[in-house]
FITIBA-384875 format. One record per residue (C-alpha): x, y, z. Coordinates in steps of 0.02 Angstrom, whole numbers, plus 50000, padded with zeros to 5 digits. Example, Ala and Ser with C-alpha at 12.3 -4.5 7.8 and 13.67 -1.06 7.14 Angstrom:
! residues 2
506154977550390
506844994750357
! end
This chain:
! residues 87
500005000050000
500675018949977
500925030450105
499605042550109
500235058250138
499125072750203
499345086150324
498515088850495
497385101850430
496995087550288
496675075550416
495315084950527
494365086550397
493965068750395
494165063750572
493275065950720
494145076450845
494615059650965
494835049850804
496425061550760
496905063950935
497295045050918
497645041950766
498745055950716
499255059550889
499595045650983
498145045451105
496885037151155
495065037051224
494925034051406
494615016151463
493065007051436
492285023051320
492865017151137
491605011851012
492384996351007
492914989651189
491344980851222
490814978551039
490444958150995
490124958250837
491044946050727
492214955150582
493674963450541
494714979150636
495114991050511
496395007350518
495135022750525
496515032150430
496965018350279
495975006050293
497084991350309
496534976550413
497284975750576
496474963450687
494924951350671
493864949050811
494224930950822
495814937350903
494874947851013
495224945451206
494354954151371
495934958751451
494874967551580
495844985351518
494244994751453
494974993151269
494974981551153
496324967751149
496924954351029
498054941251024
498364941950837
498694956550702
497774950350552
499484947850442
501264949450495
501624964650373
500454980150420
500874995350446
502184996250612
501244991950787
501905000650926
502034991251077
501275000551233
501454995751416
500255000051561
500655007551708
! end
């Protein structure tokens, strides 16, 4: 896949306020708020910026967190996953 390449002023006009504070940003919603922490529904995790699969929610795990969590990306070569650690 290219890179897309668009600036911030690009990107807020397509995302949500909290979708480009964590996306773009590096944030993230607080616990147990996302759309998609408690969400059940069988299908596919999908980058809100590029639309590349990340995770499918056979992977999907209740790690008890508040967001969700999954043991599997959906291939080995997507874009870079930055590993996080809870404090």
């Amino acid at each position: 896949m290219e890179k897309i390449k668009k600036n911030d002023a690009e990107w807020k006009k397509e995302l949500t306020d909290e979708q480009f504070h964590v996306t773009r940003k590096k944030g993230t919603e607080p616990a147990f708020t996302g759309e998609y922490w408690n969400n059940h529904e069988k299908g596919i995790y999908r980058c809100r910026c590029c639309g590349s699969e990340l995770f499918s929610s056979d992977t999907k795990f209740d790690s008890g967190t508040g967001w969700p969590s999954f043991w599997a990306p959906c291939r080995k070569k997507t874009s870079p996953l930055k590993k996080t650690i809870a404090s």
